[in-house]
MIROVEX-936029 format. One record per residue (C-alpha): residue in three letters; x, y, z. Coordinates in steps of 0.05 Angstrom, whole numbers, plus 5000, padded with zeros to 4 digits. Example, Ala and Ser with C-alpha at 12.3 -4.5 7.8 and 13.67 -1.06 7.14 Angstrom:
2
+-----+------+------+------+
:   r :    X :    Y :    Z :
+-----+------+------+------+
: ALA : 5246 : 4910 : 5156 :
: SER : 5273 : 4979 : 5143 :
+-----+------+------+------+
END
This chain:
116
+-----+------+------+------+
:   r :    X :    Y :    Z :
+-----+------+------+------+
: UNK : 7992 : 5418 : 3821 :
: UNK : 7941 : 5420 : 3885 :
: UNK : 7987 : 5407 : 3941 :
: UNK : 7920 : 5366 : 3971 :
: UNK : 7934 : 5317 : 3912 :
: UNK : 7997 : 5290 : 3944 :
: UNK : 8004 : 5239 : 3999 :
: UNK : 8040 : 5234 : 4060 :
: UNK : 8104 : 5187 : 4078 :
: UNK : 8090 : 5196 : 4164 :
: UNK : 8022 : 5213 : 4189 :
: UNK : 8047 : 5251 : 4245 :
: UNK : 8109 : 5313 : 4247 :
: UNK : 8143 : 5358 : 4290 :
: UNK : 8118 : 5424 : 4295 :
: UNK : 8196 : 5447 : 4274 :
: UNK : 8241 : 5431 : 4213 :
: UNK : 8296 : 5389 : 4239 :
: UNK : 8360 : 5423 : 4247 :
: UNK : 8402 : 5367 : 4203 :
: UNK : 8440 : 5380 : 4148 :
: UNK : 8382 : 5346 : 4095 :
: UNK : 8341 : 5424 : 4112 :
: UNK : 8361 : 5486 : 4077 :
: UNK : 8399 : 5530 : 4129 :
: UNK : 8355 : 5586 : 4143 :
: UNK : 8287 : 5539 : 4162 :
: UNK : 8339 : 5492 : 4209 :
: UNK : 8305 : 5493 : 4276 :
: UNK : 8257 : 5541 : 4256 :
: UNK : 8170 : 5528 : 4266 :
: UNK : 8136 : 5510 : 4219 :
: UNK : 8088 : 5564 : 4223 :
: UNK : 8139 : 5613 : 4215 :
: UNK : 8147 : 5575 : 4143 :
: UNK : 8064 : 5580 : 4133 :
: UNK : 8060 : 5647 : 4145 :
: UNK : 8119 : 5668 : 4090 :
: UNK : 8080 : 5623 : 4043 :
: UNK : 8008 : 5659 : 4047 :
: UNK : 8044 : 5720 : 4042 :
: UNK : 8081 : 5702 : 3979 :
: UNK : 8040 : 5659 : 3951 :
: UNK : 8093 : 5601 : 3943 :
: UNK : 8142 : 5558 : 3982 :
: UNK : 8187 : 5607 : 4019 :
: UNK : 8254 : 5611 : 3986 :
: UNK : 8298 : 5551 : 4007 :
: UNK : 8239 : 5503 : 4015 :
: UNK : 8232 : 5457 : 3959 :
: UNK : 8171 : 5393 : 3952 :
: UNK : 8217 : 5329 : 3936 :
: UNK : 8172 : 5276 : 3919 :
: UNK : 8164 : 5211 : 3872 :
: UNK : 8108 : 5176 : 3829 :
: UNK : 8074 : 5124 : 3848 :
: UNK : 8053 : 5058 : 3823 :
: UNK : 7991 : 5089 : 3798 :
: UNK : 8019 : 5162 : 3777 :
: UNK : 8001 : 5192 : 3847 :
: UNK : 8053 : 5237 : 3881 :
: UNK : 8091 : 5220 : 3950 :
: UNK : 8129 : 5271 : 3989 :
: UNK : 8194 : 5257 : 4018 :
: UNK : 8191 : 5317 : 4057 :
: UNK : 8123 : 5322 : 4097 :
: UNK : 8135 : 5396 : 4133 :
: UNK : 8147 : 5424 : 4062 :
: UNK : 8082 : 5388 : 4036 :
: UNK : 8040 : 5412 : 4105 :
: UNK : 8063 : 5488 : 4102 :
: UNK : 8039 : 5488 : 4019 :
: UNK : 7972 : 5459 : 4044 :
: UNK : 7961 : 5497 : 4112 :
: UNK : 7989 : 5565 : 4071 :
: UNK : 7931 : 5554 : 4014 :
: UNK : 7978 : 5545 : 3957 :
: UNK : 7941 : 5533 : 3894 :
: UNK : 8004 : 5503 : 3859 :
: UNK : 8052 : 5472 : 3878 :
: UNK : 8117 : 5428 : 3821 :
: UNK : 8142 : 5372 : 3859 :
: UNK : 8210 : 5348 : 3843 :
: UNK : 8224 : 5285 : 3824 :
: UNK : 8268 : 5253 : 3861 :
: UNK : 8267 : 5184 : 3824 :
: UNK : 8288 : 5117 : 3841 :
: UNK : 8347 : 5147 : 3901 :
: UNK : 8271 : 5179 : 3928 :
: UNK : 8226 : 5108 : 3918 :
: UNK : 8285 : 5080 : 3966 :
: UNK : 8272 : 5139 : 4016 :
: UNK : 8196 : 5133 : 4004 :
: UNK : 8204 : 5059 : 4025 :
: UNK : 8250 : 5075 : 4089 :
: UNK : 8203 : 5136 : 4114 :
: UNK : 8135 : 5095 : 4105 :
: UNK : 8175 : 5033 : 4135 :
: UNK : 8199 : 5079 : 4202 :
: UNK : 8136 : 5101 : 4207 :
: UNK : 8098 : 5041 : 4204 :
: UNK : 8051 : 5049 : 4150 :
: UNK : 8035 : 5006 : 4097 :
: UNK : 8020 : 5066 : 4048 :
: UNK : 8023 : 5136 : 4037 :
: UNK : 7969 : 5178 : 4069 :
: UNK : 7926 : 5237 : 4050 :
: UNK : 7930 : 5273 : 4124 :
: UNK : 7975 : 5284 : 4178 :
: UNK : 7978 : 5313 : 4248 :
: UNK : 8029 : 5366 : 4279 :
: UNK : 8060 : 5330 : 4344 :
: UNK : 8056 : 5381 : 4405 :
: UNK : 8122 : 5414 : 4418 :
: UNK : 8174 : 5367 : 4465 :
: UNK : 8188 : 5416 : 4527 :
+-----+------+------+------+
END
């Protein structure tokens, strides 16, 4: 699937993977353009990095993990499998688009400049 066909949970990220325990190990920390640049250069998600995402109400796909979502766009992926994370990911869905104070998923989002 076209990576551009998903939607958003935040409209606005960090220009790092968090460091919590919900990232794979090796991108804790890390910039997300380090993640990017592995991605054009294999032509996928770099190992570790995996799109979790659920349907919609009208059989659209929702990331629960925007970084992963934004490094498949910026690297150019052509295709991209979301996994289904199901109804334990419509309750995160709800919670991410609730923190972030949108009423709905969104089609773009903006890197935050880095916190000094």
């Amino acid at each position: 699937m076209d990576p551009f066909n998903i939607l958003y949970t935040q409209d606005s990220i960090d220009p790092s993977f968090q460091s919590d325990k919900s990232i794979p190990f090796q991108w804790r920390g890390r910039p997300i353009t380090e993640a990017i640049d592995e991605a054009k250069k294999l032509g996928r998600l770099p190992r570790g990095l995996q799109l979790n995402a659920v349907r919609g109400g009208d059989g659209c796909w929702i990331t629960l993990n925007n970084r992963t979502l934004y490094v498949a766009q910026q690297a150019k992926l052509a295709n991209v499998s979301p996994v289904d994370a199901g109804t334990k990911g419509s309750n995160q869905m709800t919670k991410l688009l609730r923190n972030a104070r949108l009423a709905g998923p969104v089609e773009t989002i903006t890197v935050r400049k880095k916190k000094k």
